[in-house]
C-alpha angles and dihedrals in degrees: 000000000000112000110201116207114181119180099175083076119090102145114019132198149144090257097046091246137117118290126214123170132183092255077067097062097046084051093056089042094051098240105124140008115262109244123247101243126004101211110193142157120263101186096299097346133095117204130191114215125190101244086208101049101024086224114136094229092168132041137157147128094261111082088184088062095033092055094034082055101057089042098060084049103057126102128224112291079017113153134219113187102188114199123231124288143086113288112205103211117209092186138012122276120230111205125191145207121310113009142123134232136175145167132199084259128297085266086066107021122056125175097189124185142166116185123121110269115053125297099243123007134142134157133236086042106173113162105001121162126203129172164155089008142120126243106196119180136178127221093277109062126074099244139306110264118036107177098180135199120309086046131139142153090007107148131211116198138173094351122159108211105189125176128187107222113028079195096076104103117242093008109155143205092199127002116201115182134170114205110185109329122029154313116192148162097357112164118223108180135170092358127149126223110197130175096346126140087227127015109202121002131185130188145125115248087189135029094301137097140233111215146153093033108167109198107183128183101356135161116212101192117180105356120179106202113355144354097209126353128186098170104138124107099260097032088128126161096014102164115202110184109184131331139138127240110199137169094008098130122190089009134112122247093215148339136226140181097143132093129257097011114155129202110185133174092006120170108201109174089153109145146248120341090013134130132221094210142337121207119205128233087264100047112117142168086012117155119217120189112161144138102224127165082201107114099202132069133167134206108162102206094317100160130215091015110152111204119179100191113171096359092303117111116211133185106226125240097024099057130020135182151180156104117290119190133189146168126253130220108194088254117051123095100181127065115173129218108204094216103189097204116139100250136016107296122246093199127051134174127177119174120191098235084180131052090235087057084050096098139106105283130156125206124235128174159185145175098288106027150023121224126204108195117198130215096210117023110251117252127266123272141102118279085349103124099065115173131189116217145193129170130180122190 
């Protein structure tokens, strides 16, 4: 690695002349703390400048070694500020605790990357900040954002995780794990999850636990598997407020088999065949309060899980809800609700919200599904049999 330290710098542009930007001014004004290092693109080279000194002590060709550079230099509470521009990564970049670093928006600033292990990770992350800024990835890494175990307080706001084929399995937007020791109380605001096989995972690839995660105002867009999902056994205290899930066909909104886990405010419009959440078999004491046009949901035996779906508050597991639609086809006389309740249902009610769905039809039932059994097949056409259900075991 070549390291470029040039004194004779102070100000440093593509013309030769003096540079003042507005973050100069902030900074003569006192409004804000000069970062550490401005890192920007001059044709096809990136320089790093002291934000201090002025002076362009790293440039190169190779955005991955200039930025990993100033990294490894930064102190604690040290800050990168990286100009817009796409940023083509050879290699991953490993972050660490304490540092800031920010972009001029994701609309503006892209570290894309495509090897084969995740664009930025690092472990003992306390602290981190990371913002206003794109991940782009192509179809060969893991994912875009890996926080590993030792970490607390790090925040992830106003970044753009795009992906680039929601069909890669196991794909992901963030990755918090644990290890063997922790992960808590990490912040992700305002990001955007785009074209990802998964959006936001936690889990504990040790002995440890990830706990605690707020994820506040997100938009999971295209999303091939699953927006969060906190599946694995330990994923306890995980807090969503607010978010929309939308044209992710097929997909689940989020997952759930760990205790005390809230969802709150939560807008899934995701398409056909998907699901707004699936509990697993170990989830407990999970709220649910969401406004969701997905008519399945799963919860697999979780016990003492409140969800309160279209102003009516359930108890899962015990009573379960919701509008199935289907498509005749002028010849079938069965169409099945998968209920999700814990045991066969006693009570039943299915009511035709459609004139297609008007017809004679009687309910059977077991522990997994509702049947409603026409007399006379539905007609054909597209979304035109929609049926309101209850069932109460």
């Amino acid at each position: 690695m070549t390291r470029h330290i040039n004194p004779s710098h102070v100000w440093d542009t593509v013309h030769g002349e003096v540079e003042l930007r507005s973050d100069h001014l902030y900074d003569l004004m006192g409004l804000q703390v000069s970062p550490s290092y401005i890192i920007y693109k001059d044709g096809d080279t990136v320089k790093a400048k002291n934000g201090l000194t002025g002076e362009i002590e790293f440039y190169g060709v190779d955005a991955a070694e200039i930025i990993q550079d100033v990294i490894d230099l930064l102190p604690f509470q040290g800050k990168i500020v990286i100009r817009r521009g796409t940023y083509e990564l050879s290699s991953s970049l490993t972050v660490k605790r304490g540092i800031l670093i920010e972009g001029e928006g994701f609309a503006s600033t892209t570290l894309y990357y495509d090897g084969s292990d995740v664009a930025v990770k690092g472990d003992n992350l306390d602290r981190l900040i990371l913002r206003d800024i794109q991940i782009q990835i192509g179809t060969n890494p893991l994912g875009c954002l890996y926080i590993g175990s030792g970490t607390t307080f790090a925040r992830v706001e106003g970044v753009y995780f795009h992906g680039s084929d929601k069909t890669i399995a196991g794909q992901y937007g963030i990755r918090f794990d644990a290890g063997d020791t922790w992960n808590y109380y990490n912040w992700v605001v305002n990001c955007h999850f785009h074209l990802l096989n998964k959006g936001i995972v936690t889990e504990s690839s040790g002995s440890g636990k990830a706990n605690g995660q707020m994820i506040i105002g997100c938009l999971f867009y295209a999303i091939g598997s699953v927006g969060i999902d906190f599946s694995p056994d330990g994923s306890h205290e995980q807090t969503v407020l607010g978010g929309f899930w939308a044209k992710s066909p097929n997909a689940i909104g989020f997952k759930s088999n760990g205790i005390r886990n809230f969802f709150i405010g939560c807008q899934l419009e995701m398409g056909s065949g998907a699901k707004s959440f699936e509990l697993g078999s170990s989830a407990k004491g999970n709220v649910i309060i969401i406004n969701d046009n997905n008519p399945v949901a799963s919860v697999n035996n979780a016990t003492e899980t409140y969800v309160n779906r279209h102003g009516r508050i359930e108890r899962k597991g015990l009573v379960s809800s919701g509008v199935a639609t289907f498509s005749g086809d002028g010849s079938t006389t069965q169409f099945t609700i998968e209920h999700g309740l814990v045991a066969e249902p006693s009570v039943v009610n299915v009511t035709p919200m459609s004139s297609d769905a008007a017809g004679d039809f009687y309910v059977t039932k077991d522990s997994t599904y509702i049947y409603v059994n026409y007399l006379t097949a539905p007609p054909s056409g597209t979304d035109n049999v929609v049926l309101s259900w209850r069932a109460e075991v």
